[in-house]
C-alpha positions as a printed Julia matrix, in Angstrom:
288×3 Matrix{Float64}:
 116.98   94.91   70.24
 117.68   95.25   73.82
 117.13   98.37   75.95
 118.3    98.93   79.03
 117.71   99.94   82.93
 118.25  103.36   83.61
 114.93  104.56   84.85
 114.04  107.87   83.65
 117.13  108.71   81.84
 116.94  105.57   80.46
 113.9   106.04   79.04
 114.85  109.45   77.07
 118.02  107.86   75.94
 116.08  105.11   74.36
 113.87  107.54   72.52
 116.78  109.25   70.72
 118.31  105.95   69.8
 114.58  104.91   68.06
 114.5   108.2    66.86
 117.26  107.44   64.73
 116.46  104.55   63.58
 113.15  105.62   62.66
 115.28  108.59   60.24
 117.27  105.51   59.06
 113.55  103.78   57.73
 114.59  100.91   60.07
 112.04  100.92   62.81
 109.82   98.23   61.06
 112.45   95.69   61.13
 112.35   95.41   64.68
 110.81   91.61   65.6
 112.36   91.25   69.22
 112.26   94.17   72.18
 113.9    92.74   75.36
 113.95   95.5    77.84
 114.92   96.58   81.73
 113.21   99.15   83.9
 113.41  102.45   81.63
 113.82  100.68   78.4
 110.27   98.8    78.69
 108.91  102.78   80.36
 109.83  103.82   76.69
 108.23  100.98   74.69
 105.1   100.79   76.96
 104.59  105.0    76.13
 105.1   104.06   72.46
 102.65  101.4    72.46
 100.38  103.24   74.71
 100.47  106.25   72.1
  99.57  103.79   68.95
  96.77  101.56   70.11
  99.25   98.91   71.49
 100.77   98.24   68.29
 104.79   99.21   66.61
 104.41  102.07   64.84
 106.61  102.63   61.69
 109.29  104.9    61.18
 107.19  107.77   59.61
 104.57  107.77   62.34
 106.82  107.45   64.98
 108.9   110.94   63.8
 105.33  112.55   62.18
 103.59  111.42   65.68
 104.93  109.66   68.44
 107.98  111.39   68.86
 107.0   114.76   69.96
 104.04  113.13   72.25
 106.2   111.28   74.19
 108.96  113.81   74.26
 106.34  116.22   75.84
 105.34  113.44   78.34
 108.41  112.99   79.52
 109.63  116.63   79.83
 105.97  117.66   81.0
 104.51  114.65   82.91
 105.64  113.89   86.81
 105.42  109.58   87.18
 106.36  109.28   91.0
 107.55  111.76   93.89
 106.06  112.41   97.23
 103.97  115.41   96.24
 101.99  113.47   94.34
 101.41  110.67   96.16
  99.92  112.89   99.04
  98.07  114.38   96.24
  96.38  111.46   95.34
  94.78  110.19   98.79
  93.67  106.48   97.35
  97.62  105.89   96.64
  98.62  106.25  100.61
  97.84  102.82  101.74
 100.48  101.26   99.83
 103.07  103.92  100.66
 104.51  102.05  103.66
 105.07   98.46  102.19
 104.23   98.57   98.23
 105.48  101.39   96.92
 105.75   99.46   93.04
 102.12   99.38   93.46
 101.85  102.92   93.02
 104.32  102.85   90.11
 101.81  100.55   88.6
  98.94  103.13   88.83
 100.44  106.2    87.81
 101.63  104.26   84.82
  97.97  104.04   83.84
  96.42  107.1    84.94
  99.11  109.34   84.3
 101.01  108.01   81.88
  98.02  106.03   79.58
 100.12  102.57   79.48
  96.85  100.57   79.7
  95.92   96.95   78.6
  96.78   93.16   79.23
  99.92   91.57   77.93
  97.83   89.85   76.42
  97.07   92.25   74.55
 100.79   93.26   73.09
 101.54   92.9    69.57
 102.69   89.86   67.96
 105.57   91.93   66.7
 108.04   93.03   68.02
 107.87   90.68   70.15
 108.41   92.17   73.82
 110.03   90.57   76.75
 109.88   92.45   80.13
 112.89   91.75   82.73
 112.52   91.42   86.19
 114.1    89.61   89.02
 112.84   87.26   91.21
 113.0    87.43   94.76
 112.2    83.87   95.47
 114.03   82.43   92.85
 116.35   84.43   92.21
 116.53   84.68   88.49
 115.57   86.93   85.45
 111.45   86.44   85.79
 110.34   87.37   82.15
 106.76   88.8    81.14
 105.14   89.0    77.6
 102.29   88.55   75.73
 102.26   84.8    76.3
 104.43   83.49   78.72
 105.63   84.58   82.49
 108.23   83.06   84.64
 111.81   82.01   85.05
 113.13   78.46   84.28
 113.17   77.62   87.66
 110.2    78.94   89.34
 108.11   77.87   86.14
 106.32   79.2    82.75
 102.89   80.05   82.83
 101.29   80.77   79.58
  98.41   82.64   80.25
 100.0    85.65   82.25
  96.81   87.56   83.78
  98.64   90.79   84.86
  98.52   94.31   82.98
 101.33   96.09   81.07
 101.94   98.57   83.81
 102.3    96.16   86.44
 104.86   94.7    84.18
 106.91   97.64   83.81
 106.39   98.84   87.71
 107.87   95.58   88.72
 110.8    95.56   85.86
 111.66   99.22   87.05
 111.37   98.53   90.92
 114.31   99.54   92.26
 115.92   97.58   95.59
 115.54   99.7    98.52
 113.86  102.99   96.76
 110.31  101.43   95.16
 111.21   98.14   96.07
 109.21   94.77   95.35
 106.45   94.6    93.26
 103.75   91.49   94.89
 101.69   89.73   92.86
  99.37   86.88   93.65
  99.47   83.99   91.12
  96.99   81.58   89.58
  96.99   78.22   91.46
  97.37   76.25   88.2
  98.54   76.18   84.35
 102.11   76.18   85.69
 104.66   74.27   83.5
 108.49   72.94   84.39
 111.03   74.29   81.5
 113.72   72.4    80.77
 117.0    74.93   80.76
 118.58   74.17   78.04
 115.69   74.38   75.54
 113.25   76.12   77.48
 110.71   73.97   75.89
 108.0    73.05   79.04
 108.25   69.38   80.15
 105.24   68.83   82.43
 102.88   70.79   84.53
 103.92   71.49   88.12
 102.4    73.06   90.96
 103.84   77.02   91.85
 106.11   76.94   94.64
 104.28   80.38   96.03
 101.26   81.98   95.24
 102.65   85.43   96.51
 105.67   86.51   94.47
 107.52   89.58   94.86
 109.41   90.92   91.85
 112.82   93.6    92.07
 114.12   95.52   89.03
 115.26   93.62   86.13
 118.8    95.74   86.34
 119.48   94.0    89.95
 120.01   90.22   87.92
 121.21   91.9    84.6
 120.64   95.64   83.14
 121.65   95.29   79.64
 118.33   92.95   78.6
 120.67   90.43   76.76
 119.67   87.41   78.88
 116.4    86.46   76.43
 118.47   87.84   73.11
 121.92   86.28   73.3
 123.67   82.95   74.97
 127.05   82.79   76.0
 129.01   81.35   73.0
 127.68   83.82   70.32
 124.29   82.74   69.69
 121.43   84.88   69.49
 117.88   83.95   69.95
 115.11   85.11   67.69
 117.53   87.47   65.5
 120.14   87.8    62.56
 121.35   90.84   63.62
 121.5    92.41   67.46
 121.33   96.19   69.04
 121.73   96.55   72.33
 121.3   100.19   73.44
 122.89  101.05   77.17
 121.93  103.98   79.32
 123.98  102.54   81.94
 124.56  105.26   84.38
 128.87  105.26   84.93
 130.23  104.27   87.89
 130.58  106.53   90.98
 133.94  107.52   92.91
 133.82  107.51   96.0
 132.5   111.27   97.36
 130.34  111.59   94.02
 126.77  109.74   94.93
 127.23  111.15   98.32
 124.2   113.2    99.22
 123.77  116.27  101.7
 121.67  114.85  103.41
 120.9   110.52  103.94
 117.19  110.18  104.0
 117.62  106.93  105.55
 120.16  105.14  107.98
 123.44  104.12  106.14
 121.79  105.3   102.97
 120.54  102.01  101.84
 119.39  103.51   98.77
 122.65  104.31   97.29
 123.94  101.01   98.12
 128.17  100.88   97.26
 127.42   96.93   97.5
 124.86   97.15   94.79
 126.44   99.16   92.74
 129.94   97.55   92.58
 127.78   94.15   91.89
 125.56   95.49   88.89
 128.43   97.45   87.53
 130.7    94.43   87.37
 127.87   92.17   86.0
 127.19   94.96   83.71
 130.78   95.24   82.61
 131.41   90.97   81.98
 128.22   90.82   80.0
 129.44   93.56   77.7
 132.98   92.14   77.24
 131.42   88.36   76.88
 128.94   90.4    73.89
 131.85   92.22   72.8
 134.26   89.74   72.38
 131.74   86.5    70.61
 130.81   89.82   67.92
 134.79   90.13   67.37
 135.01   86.32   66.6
C-alpha cells in the first residue's frame, strides 16, 4: 500500500481510507507500507499508539481510531506559537527548522523509537529526497539510502527523524541534516538492488527534502515501470494529492517572504506533472 504526501491533510485522509479497510476485516493483510510526508505522519501515530506494532482491524476501529482522530483534531505539531513556547527549540529556528519537526514528533505527538525497532510487518519504507544525490533516499527498519549514494544496513536514526525529513517541505521546513556513520556503506547495483561491495559515503553530512519533491504518490519502492510490483500481489495506492492551483487561487494576502518562495508555481507545475505521468504510467500497466 502506498500513501501519499499531503502533510496534514494527508494524514487525515489516510486515516479514513484505513478506517475502511479496517470495517472491510482487511487491515491484517497489509505486508508493505511505502509512504510520503503525511502518509508515514499517519502510520508513525498508529504505530506509536500500539507499541510499534500493526494493529488489526478490530483494534484499530475499537482503539486507535478515535485516539488518533482526537490527536489530530486536538494536538498542534508545528506553528510559531509554539516554537517560542518551547525556548530549547529556538536555536534551530533559523537554519533547521525539520529539526524541530523531529522533536515535536516525539514529545508531542509520542512517535518514539529506532527504526530499528519497526515491525517486521508491514514492512515500512519512508520516502525522502536527497539533496546530494538527488534521488528517492529510503528509510526502514533495515536499510537507508538511495542506489546511488549507497545502502547502509544498520540505519542509526529514530522514527521521527524519519518522518520530519520525509515531510520537510522545500522552502517552508526545509532540509532535514543528518550526520552519517563513516562505514558499513554498500554500492547497490540498480537493477537488482542487491549490494555489490562496500564503499566509502560520499558525505558524512546529508541533508534530506520531502519525499513529495522526487515523487508524492510512494510508488517508487512498490511498482516498476512495465507493470511489476515489488513485494505484492495486489497494490493500493491512496492519494491526498492536493489539486492543482489556477492562477489567483494560492495567492495569499499577504507574501511572508520575497517572491513567495514558499508557494513556488515552479514546484508545483513540476510535482503536479510528475504526479500526473506516474498515475497514468500506474493506470495504464493495471488496464493491460
Amino acid at each position: 500500500m502506498a500513501l501519499s504526501g499531503g502533510g496534514i491533510r494527508a494524514a487525515v485522509f489516510h486515516l479514513g481510507v484505513l478506517r475502511r479497510m479496517a470495517e472491510a476485516r482487511v487491515l491484517e493483510n497489509i505486508s508493505v507500507l511505502s509512504t510520503v510526508s503525511g502518509g508515514g505522519l499517519i502510520v508513525g501515530l498508529i504505530l506509536s499508539r500500539n507499541n510499534l506494532t500493526w494493529p488489526s482491524s478490530e483494534e484499530f476501529q475499537e482503539r486507535i481510531y478515535p485516539e488518533l482522530k482526537s490527536v489530530l483534531t486536538t494536538t498542534n505539531l508545528l506553528s510559531l506559537g509554539l516554537v517560542l513556547r518551547n525556548a530549547q527549540q529556538w536555536h534551530h529556528v533559523p537554519f533547521n527548522r525539520a529539526r524541530i519537526l523531529a522533536n515535536f514528533l516525539e514529545t508531542r505527538w509520542g512517535i518514539g523509537g529506532k527504526l530499528t525497532d519497526l515491525p517486521a510487518k508491514p514492512f515500512w519504507v519512508i520516502n525522502t529526497t536527497s539533496i546530494e544525490s538527488g534521488k528517492n533516499w529510503r528509510f526502514s527498519r533495515n536499510f537507508m539510502g538511495d542506489w546511488k549514494f549507497g545502502t547502509h544496513f544498520g540505519p542509526p536514526f529514530s522514527i521521527s527523524e524519519a518522518l520530519a525529513a520525509s515531510a520537510a517541505v522545500p522552502y517552508v521546513i526545509g532540509a532535514l541534516k543528518l550526520k552519517l556513520p563513516a562505514d558499513g556503506w554498500q554500492a547497490i547495483e540498480p537493477g537488482t538492488r542487491y549490494p555489490t561491495h562496500e564503499i566509502a559515503p560520499h558525505t558524512r553530512t546529508l541533508r534530506l527534502w520531502d519525499g513529495g519533491a522526487y515523487e508524492n504518490l510512494g510508488l517508487e519502492p512498490l511498482y516498476k515501470p512495465g507493470g511489476s510490483t515489488v513485494g505484492c500481489d495486489e497494490l493500493i495506492v491512496s492519494d491526498a494529492s492536493g489539486a492543482f492551483p489556477t492562477i489567483g487561487d494560492d495567492r495569499p494576502k499577504r507574501k511572508p517572504f520575497p517572491g513567495n518562495l514558499f508557494k513556488s508555481r515552479l514546484i508545483q507545475v513540476a510535482s503536479y506533472q510528475i504526479r500526473s505521468l506516474r498515475c497514468r504510467q500506474f493506470v495504464d500497466a493495471a488496464v493491460r
